[in-house]
C-alpha positions, 0 to 999 in steps of 0.5 A: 030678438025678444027684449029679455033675449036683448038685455042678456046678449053680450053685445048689449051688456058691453055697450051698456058698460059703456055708458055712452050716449046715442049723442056721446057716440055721434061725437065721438065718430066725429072725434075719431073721424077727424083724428084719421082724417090727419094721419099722415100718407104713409103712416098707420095709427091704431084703434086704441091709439085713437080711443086714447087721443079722444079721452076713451082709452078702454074703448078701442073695440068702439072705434074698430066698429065705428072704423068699419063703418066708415065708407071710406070711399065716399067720404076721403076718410082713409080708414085704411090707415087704422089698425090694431095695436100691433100693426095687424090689418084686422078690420080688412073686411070692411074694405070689401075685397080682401086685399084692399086695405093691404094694397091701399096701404101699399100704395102709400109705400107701407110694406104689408107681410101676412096681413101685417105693417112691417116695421110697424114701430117706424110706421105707427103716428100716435095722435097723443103726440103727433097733433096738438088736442083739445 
């Protein structure tokens, strides 16, 4: 992609929006990273749950991206546990299989129905108010 092409994409104005740092970014993979890292067995947060609970509450769709490109499987990061504010299972594709997410947290004795957390209010844990923060 050509730089004038670059600069005029929407992907490219939206982090440019953003106003993060290659090194803010860093930090807050990590942030996040540690706030899913404390989600209870069990129990699922969202993305904007999360952006809140580090200090960036518009940007969700940042922690949905770091979130997908978590590998979960390497690093015990139960990225399966994060979904959208309203109990939907959207970042499935990044778990490969498209049942995966669904059966891990089925395993974990949370009911899932056409892609969505049943009783979701029961089974959302907000970090806000669930973990002591900086």
């Amino acid at each position: 992609m050509a730089p004038k092409e670059l600069h005029q994409s929407q992907t490219f104005q939206r982090l440019a929006a953003m106003a993060i740092t290659p090194s803010e970014k860093d930090a807050i993979r990590l942030a996040i990273y540690e706030i899913v890292e404390t989600v209870p067995y069990g129990r699922a947060t969202s993305y904007g749950a999360i952006a809140k609970a580090i200090g960036y509450p518009m940007h969700s769709r940042l922690v949905g991206k770091i979130m997908a490109s978590c590998d979960s499987a390497s690093n015990g990061i139960p990225a399966h546990r994060v979904v959208n504010s309203q109990g939907q299972l959207s970042g499935k594709e990044a778990f490969g299989a498209s049942h995966e997410m669904q059966r891990m947290l089925e395993a974990e004795g949370i009911q899932v129905v056409n892609d969505r957390i049943v009783n979701w209010r029961q089974v959302f844990w907000d970090p806000i108010r669930e973990i002591a923060l900086p």
